[in-house]
C-alpha positions as CSV (number, residue, x, y, z in Angstrom):
1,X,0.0,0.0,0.0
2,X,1.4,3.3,-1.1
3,X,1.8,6.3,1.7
4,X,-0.1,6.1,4.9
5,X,-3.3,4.0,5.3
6,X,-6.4,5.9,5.3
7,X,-9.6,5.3,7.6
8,X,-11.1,4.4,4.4
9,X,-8.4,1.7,3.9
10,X,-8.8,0.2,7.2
11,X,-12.6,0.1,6.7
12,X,-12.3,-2.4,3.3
13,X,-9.4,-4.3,5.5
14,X,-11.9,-5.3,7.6
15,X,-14.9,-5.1,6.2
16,X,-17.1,-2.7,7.7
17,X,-18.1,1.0,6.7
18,X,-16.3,4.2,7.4
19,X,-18.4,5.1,10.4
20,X,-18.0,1.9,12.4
21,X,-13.9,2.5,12.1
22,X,-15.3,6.2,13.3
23,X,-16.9,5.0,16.4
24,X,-14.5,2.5,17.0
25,X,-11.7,5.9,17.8
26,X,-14.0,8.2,19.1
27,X,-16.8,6.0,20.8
28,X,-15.9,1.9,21.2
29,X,-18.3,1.4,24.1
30,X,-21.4,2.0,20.8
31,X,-19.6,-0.9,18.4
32,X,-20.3,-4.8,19.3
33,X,-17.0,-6.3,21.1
34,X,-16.2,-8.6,18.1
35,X,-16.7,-5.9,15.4
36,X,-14.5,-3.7,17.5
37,X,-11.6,-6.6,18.1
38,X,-12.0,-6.8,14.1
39,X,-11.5,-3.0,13.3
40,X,-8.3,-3.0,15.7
41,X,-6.9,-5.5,14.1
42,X,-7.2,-3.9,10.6
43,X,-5.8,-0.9,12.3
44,X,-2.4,-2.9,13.7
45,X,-2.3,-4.3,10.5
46,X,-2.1,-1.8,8.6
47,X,-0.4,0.4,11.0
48,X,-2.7,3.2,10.2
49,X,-2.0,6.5,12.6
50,X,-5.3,8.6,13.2
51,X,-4.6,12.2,11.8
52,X,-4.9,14.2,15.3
53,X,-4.5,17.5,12.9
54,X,-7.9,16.5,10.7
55,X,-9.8,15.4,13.7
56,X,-8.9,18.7,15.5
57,X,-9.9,20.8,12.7
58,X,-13.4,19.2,12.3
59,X,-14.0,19.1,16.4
60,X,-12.5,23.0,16.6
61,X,-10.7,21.7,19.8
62,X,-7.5,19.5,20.9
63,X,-6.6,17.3,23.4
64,X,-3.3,19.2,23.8
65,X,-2.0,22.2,26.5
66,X,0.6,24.4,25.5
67,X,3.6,25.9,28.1
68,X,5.9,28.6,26.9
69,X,8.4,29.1,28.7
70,X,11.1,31.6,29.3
71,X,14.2,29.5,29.1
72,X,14.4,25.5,28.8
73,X,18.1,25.6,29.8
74,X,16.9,26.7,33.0
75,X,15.5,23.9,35.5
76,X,12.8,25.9,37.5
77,X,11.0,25.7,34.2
78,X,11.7,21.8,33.9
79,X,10.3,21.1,37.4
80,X,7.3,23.4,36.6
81,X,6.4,21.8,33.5
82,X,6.6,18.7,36.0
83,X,3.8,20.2,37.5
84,X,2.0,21.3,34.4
85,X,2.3,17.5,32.9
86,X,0.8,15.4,36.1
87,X,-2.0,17.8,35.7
88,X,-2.3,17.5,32.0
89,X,-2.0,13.1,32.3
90,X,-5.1,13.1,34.8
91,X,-7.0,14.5,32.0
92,X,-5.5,13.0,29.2
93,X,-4.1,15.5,27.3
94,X,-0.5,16.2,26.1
95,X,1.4,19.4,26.7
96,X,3.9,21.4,24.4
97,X,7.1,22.9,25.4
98,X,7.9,26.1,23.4
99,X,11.0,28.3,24.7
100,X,10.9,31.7,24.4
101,X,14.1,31.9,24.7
102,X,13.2,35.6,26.4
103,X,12.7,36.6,22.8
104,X,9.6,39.1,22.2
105,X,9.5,38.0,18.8
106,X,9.7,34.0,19.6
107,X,7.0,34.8,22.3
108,X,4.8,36.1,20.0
109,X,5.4,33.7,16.9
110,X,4.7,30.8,19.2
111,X,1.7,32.3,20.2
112,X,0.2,32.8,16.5
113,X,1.3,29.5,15.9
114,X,-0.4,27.8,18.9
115,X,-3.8,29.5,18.1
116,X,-3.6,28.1,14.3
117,X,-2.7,24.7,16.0
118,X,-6.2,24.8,18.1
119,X,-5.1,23.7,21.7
120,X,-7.3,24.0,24.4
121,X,-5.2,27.2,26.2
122,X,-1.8,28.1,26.8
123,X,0.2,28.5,30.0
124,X,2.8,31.2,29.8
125,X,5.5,32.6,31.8
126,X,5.3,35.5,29.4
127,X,8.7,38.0,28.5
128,X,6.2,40.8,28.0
129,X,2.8,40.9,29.5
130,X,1.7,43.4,27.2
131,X,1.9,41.7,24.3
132,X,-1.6,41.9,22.3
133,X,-1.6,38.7,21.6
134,X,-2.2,37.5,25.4
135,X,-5.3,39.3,25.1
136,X,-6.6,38.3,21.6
137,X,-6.5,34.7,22.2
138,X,-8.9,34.7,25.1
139,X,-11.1,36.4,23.4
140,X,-10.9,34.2,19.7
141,X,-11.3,31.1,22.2
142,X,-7.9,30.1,23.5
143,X,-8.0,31.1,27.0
144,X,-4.2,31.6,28.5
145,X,-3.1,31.8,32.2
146,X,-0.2,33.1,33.1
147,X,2.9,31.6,35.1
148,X,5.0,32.7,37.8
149,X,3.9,35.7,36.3
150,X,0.5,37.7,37.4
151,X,-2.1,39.7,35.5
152,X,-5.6,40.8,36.6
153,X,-6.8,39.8,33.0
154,X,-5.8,36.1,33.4
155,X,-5.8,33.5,35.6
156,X,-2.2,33.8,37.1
157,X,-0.1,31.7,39.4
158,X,3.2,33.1,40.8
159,X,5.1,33.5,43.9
160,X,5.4,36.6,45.9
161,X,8.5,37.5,44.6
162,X,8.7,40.8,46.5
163,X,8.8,39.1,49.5
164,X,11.5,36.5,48.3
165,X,13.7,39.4,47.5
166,X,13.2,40.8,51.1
167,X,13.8,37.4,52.7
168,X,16.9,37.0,50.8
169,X,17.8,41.0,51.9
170,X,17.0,40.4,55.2
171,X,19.0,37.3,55.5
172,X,22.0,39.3,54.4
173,X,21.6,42.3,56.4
174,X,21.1,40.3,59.3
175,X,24.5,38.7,58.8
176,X,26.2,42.1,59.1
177,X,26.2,42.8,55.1
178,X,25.5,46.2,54.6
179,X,27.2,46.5,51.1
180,X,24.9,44.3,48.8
181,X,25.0,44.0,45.3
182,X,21.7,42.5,43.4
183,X,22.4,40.9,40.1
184,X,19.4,40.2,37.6
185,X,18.2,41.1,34.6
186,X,16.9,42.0,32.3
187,X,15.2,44.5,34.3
188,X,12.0,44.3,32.3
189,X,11.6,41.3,33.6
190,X,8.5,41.9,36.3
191,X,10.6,38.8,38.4
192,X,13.3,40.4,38.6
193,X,12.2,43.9,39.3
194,X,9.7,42.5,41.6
195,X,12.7,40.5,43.6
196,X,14.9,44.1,43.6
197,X,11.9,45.8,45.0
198,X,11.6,43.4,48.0
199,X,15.2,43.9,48.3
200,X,14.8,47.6,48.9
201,X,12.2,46.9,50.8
202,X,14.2,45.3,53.4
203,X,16.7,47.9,53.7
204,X,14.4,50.2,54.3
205,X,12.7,47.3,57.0
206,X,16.2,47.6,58.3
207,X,17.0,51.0,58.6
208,X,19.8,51.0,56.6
209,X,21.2,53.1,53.6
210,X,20.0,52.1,50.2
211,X,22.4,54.0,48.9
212,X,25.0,51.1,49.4
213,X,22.7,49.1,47.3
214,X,24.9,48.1,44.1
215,X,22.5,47.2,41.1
216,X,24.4,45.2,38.4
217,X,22.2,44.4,35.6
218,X,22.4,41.4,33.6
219,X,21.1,40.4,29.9
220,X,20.2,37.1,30.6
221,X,19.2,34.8,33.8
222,X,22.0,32.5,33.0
223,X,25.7,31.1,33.7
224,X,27.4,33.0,31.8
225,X,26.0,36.5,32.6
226,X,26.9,35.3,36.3
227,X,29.8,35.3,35.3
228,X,30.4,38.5,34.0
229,X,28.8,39.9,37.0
230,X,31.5,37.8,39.1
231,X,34.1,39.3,37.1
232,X,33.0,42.9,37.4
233,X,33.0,42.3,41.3
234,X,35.7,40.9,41.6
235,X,37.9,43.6,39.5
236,X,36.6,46.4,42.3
237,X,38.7,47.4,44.8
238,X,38.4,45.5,48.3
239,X,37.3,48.8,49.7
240,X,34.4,49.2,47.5
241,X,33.5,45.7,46.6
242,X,29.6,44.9,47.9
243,X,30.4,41.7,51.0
244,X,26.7,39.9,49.6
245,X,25.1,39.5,46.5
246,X,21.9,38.4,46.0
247,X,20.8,37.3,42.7
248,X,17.8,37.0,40.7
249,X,18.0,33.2,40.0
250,X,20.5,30.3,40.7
251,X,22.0,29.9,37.6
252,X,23.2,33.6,38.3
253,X,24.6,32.7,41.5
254,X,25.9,29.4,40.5
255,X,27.8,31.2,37.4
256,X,29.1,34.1,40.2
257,X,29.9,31.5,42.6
258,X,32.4,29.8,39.6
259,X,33.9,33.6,39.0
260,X,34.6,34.6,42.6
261,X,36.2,31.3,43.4
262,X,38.0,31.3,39.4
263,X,39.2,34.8,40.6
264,X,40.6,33.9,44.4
265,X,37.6,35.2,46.7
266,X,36.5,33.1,49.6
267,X,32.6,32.3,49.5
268,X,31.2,33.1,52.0
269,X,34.5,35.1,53.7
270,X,34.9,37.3,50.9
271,X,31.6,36.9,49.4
272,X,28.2,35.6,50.2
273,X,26.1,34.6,47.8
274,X,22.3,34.2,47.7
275,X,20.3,32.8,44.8
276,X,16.9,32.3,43.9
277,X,14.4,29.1,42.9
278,X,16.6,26.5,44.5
279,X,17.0,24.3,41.8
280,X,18.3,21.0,42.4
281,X,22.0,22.0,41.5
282,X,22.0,24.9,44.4
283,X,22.6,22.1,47.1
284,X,24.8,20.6,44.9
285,X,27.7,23.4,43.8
286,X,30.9,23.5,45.6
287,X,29.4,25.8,48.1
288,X,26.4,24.7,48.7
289,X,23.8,27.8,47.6
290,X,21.3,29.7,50.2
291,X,18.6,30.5,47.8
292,X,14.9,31.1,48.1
293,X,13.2,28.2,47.0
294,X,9.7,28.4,45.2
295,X,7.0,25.5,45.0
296,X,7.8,25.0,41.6
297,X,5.8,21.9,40.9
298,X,2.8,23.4,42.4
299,X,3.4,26.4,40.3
300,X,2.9,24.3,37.4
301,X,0.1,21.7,38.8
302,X,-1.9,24.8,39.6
303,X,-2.1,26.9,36.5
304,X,-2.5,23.8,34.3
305,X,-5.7,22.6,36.6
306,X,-6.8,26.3,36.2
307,X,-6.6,26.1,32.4
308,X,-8.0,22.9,32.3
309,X,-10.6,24.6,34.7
310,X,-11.2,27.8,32.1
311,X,-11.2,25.6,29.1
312,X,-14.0,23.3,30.4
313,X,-16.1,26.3,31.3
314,X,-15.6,29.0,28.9
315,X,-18.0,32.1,28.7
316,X,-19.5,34.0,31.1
317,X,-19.2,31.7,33.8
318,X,-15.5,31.9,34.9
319,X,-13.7,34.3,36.8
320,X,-10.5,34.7,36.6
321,X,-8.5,33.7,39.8
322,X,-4.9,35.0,41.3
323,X,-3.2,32.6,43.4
324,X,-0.4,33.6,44.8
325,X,2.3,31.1,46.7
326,X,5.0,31.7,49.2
327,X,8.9,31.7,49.0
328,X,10.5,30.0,51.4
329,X,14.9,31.0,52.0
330,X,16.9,27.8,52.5
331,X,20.3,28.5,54.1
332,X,23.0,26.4,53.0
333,X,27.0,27.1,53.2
334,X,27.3,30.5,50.7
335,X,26.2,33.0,53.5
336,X,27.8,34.0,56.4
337,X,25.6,33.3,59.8
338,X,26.9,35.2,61.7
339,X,27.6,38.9,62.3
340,X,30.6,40.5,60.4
341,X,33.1,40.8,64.0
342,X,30.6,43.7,64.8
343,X,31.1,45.5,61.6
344,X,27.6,47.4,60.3
């Protein structure tokens, strides 16, 4: 038989018409048990492969979710899509992993592209918020929640990230650091602007000076641009060099952990180091990471049984919902516990 076999093929294989091999996919429990066993048999036969894509486009719906995400490289996104899978297999439906690769233009391209693909919503952990598109698909049918990310115009699940940025501040200040350096960006990001604000916040909680606040902005949430921070710290005079940094994710810290040990400083003598997410390779670096730790698996279960939630109810009848989680600091080997010898 030449290219795939058809329904229609399967159908003449064994001997029935083309809307008995129809009931048999969508509804066996209608078709007698040895006219079904019959039909399957034609179908392993002939290893015909249902067309998902037709079916789809005849139903107007899917049986797939959609997550795009900001950065695969980066495993709080793994565990989250975790999260959003165990909630997609209690369902049965599939999920789709798009990276945005914190590219507007990706963002928006995977977002057309979903819509023509018809899947019953999208989760997004979005690069922009204000990007049309989140608000047009909604509205043609597609509904969208957002994650670790929040808007009052979707259903949203995220982490306070204010108050992460002020436990990991506080932890720090605590210790005697006065001179802190934040490293995050880009500072667009509502994540990371949200974590420098909490950060503030606790200096000012604290009583101390902002003004020894360093703010070294980064281009990416990655290794390599912790790196670079590491680097640019390091090259500062002892005199001037910030005694913490916080950063906006682990891979930050983990990458200005590498630096500042490459380069000869002592973590946590010289430096202590706070991350954020604690991903599973914090507890695992040389110097084990303090970092704030989000539920990340929860993030992800949550917003997919929300979409789920949405899709199933459409119209009128849902309201959108904002759930926001707690951070939690974990406090591991890369920050000092006890005061500086007195020094504020």
């Amino acid at each position: 038989m030449a290219g795939s076999p058809s329904m229609k093929d399967v159908a003449a294989h064994a001997r029935v018409s083309l809307g008995t091999v129809s009931n048999v996919l969508n509804r066996p429990e209608v078709v007698a048990e040895r006219t079904r066993r019959r039909v399957l048999a034609a179908i392993s036969e002939l290893g015909f492969v249902r067309n998902e894509s037709a079916r789809q486009l005849r139903g107007g719906g899917s049986r797939t979710l959609a997550y795009v995400v900001l950065d695969t490289g980066n495993p709080f996104f793994t565990d989250v899509a975790q999260g959003v899978q165990e909630a997609a297999d209690a369902v049965g439906l599939a999920v789709f992993l798009c990276d945005s690769g914190q590219d507007q233009r990706r963002q928006s391209a995977y977002l057309d592209l979903l819509e023509q693909q018809r899947v019953e919503g999208v989760l997004i952990t979005p690069v922009d918020r204000t990007d049309e598109r989140l608000a047009l698909l909604p509205r043609r049918g597609t509904p969208v929640v957002m994650v670790d990310a929040h808007s009052p115009d979707h259903c949203s699940v995220f982490v306070d990230d204010v108050a992460g940025g002020d436990l990991a501040a506080t932890h720090l200040l605590e210790g005697g650091h006065r001179h802190l350096a934040f490293v995050g960006g880009p500072p667009s990001l509502p994540q990371v602007a949200d974590r420098l604000a909490g950060v503030r916040r606790a200096y000012a909680e604290a009583g101390a000076d902002v003004g020894d606040l360093v703010v070294l902005e980064t281009a990416a949430l990655d290794i390599a641009e912790g790196r670079r921070a590491g680097a640019r710290l390091a090259g500062l005079p002892a005199g001037r060099r910030p005694t913490a940094a916080f950063c906006a994710n682990d891979l930050l810290a983990l990458g200005l952990l590498q630096e500042a040990v490459r380069l000869g400083l002592r973590v946590p003598e010289d430096l202590a180091i706070v991350g954020y997410d604690d991903i599973v390779f914090a507890e695992a670096a040389a110097v084990p990471l303090t970092s704030v730790a989000q539920p990340r698996q929860q993030i992800g279960r949550t917003a997919a049984e929300m979409l789920i939630e949405e899709a199933r109810v459409r119209g009128s009848d849902h309201q959108h919902r904002q759930v926001v989680l707690s951070p939690e600091l974990v406090v591991r080997a890369s920050t000092r516990l006890q005061p500086l010898n007195g020094v504020a």
